[in-house]
N, C-alpha and C positions, 0 to 999 in steps of 0.2 A: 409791632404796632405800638406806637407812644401815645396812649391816651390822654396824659393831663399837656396843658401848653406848657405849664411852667417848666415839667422834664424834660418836653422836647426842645425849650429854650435854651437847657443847662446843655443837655447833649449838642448840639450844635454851635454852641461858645467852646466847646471841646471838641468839635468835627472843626474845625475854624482854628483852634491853637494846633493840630497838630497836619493840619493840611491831608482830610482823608477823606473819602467817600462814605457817608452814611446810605447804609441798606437801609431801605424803608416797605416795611409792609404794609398796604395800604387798607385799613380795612374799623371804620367806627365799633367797637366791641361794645355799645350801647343801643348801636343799631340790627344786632346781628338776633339777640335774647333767643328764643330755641330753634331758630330757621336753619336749613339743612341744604338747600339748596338756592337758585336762584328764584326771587319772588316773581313768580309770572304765570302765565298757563298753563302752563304744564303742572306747576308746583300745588296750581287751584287744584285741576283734576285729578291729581296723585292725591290731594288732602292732605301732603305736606306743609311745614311754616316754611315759608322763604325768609330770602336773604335781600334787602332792597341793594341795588347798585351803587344809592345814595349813600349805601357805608364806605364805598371806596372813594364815591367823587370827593366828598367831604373828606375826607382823611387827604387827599392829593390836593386838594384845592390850600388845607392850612398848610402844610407841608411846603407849597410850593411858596406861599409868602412869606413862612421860616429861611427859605432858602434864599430869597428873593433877599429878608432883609440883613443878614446873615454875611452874605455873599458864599454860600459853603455847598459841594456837590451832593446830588442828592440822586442816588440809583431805586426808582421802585421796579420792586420787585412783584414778578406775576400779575401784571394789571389785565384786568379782563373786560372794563365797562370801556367804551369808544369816547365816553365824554373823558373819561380820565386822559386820553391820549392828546383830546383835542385841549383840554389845559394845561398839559404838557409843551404840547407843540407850540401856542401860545407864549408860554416862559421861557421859551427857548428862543423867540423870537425878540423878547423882552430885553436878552443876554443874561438868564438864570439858568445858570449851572445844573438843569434837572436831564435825568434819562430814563429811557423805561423798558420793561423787560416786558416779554410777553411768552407762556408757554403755548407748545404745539395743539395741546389738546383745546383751549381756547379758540385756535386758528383753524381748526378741522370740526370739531365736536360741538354742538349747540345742546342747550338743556335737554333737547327731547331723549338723548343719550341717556336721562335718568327714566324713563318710560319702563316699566313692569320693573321699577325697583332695583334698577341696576345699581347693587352698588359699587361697580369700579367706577362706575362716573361721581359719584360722591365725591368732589375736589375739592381742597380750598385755595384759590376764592374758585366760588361755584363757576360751571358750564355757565355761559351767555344766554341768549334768545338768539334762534337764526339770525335775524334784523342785524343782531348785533358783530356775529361773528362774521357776516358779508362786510359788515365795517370793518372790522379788525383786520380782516382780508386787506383789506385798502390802502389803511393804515402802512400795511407792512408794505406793499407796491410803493409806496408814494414814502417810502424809508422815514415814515414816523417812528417806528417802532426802531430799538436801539441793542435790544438782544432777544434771546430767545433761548427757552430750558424745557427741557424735559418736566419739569416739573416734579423730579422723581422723590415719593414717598412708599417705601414699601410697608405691607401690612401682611401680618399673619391669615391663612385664610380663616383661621380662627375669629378674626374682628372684622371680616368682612363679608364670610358668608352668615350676616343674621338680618334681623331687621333693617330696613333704609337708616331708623334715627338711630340706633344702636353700631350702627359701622363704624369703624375708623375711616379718616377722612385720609385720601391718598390714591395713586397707581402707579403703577413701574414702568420706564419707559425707557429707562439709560442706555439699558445692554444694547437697545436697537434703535440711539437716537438717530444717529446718519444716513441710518434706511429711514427712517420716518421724514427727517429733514427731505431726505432728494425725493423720495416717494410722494409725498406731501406740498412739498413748496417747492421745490426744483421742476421735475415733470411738469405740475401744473400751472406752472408759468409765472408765478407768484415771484417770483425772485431764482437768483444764480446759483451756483455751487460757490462761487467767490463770495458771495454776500453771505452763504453757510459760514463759512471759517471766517467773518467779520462776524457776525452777530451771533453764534456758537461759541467762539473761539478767543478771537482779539477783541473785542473791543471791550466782555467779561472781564479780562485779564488785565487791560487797559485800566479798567474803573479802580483793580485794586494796586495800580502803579507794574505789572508785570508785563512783557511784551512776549505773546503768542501768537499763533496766525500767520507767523513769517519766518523765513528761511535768510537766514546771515552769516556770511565766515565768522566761524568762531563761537556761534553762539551754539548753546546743550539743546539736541532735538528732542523735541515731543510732537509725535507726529504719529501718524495712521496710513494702511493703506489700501483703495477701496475702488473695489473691481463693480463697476457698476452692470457688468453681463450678468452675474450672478444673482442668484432670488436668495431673500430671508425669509424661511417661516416663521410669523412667533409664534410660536407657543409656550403662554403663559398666562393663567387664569386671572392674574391681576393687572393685566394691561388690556386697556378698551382695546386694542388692536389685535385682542389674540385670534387668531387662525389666521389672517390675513398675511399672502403671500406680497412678499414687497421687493421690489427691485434692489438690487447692490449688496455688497456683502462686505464686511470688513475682513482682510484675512491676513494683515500685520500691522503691530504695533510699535514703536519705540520711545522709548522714554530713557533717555541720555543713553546709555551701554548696554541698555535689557531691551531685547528684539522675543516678541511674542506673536506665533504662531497661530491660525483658527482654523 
């Protein structure tokens, strides 16, 4: 998050000298003061402080007219409000260089995930409102949305089984991103397995000048491989998904000369 304009002026006369992609996390740190989650009903009924959405739009809205006047690339990172996409989508239209990420749990999970205090849903930036997430849904059908992460932050369960305001903000999700992707958004019709290794994969990789996602004579593989007959269980107490049994299984890896087993 860059909060004063004048740094994010300086940083972007330097994203511009040396031709790079600035990560941007989108989120007003004057708007956020002790909120813990998203600010909405749920947050009313729990009797926690929320978090307004208007800390991201605002952060995306200046951001996009940095870049706008700038002319310099701009990847945000984790967007979760539907208005941040549709100014996105807008600048893009514009021919401003912006794109945007969105994690799975955003895409599947709505605030009410924070309901009797859960806190692996404590995320940052917070779970949506349904409303929102059937947009976000949309978003990603109609290929506004430009990648897509895990979102992974791991926590001891020491800081996360206490209080909702006293948790650390995070869940884990890496080990079983590819079941989640094809479980999630493949199955349910939301998008392809091609469009997985686009916006998983290449187009990540892309934004920091590297080319993954494809297969070319010559080039060093990184690559996976993944039997979608097979079930994953997770189990693991800090991922909203744990028990859930889920289609696909990964059961080799390679990364240039090292071939890994599961």
């Amino acid at each position: 998050t860059i909060a004063k304009n004048n740094l994010a002026i300086k940083i972007a006369e330097y994203v511009k000298m040396y031709d790079v992609t600035l990560f941007c996390k989108a989120e007003d740190n004057s708007l956020i003061n002790s909120g813990v989650m998203l600010e909405g009903d749920v947050s009313s009924s729990l009797g926690l402080a929320g978090i307004p959405d208007l800390s991201e739009v605002l952060h995306v809205s200046r951001m996009i007219e940095i870049a706008r006047h700038f002319k310099i690339k701009i990847l945000f990172k984790s967007i979760a409000s539907p208005r941040s996409i549709y100014l996105i989508s807008q600048a893009k239209k514009d021919g401003v260089d912006v794109k945007c990420e969105v994690s799975i749990h955003h895409l599947i999970h709505s605030d009410k995930a924070c309901e009797n205090f859960n806190t692996t849903a404590k995320i940052n930036p917070p779970l949506a409102s349904l409303s929102d997430v059937q947009l976000l849904q949309a978003a990603l059908k109609n290929k506004e949305i430009d990648a897509i992460t895990t979102l992974h932050q791991p926590s001891s369960p020491v800081n996360k089984e206490v209080a909702f305001y006293d948790a650390e903000y995070g869940c884990e999700a890496i080990e079983d991103a590819l079941c989640l992707y094809y479980e999630k958004l493949v199955k349910s019709g939301m998008i392809s397995m091609s469009d997985v290794v686009k916006l998983a994969a290449a187009n990540p990789a892309r934004s920091i000048g590297l080319e993954y996602g494809t297969f070319k004579v010559g080039q060093k593989v990184s690559a996976l491989l993944f039997d979608v007959n097979e079930k994953t269980t997770i189990q693991n107490s800090q991922s909203l998904y744990d028990g859930e049994v889920l289609d696909g299984k990964v059961f080799m890896t390679f990364q240039e000369a090292k071939v890994s087993r599961f």
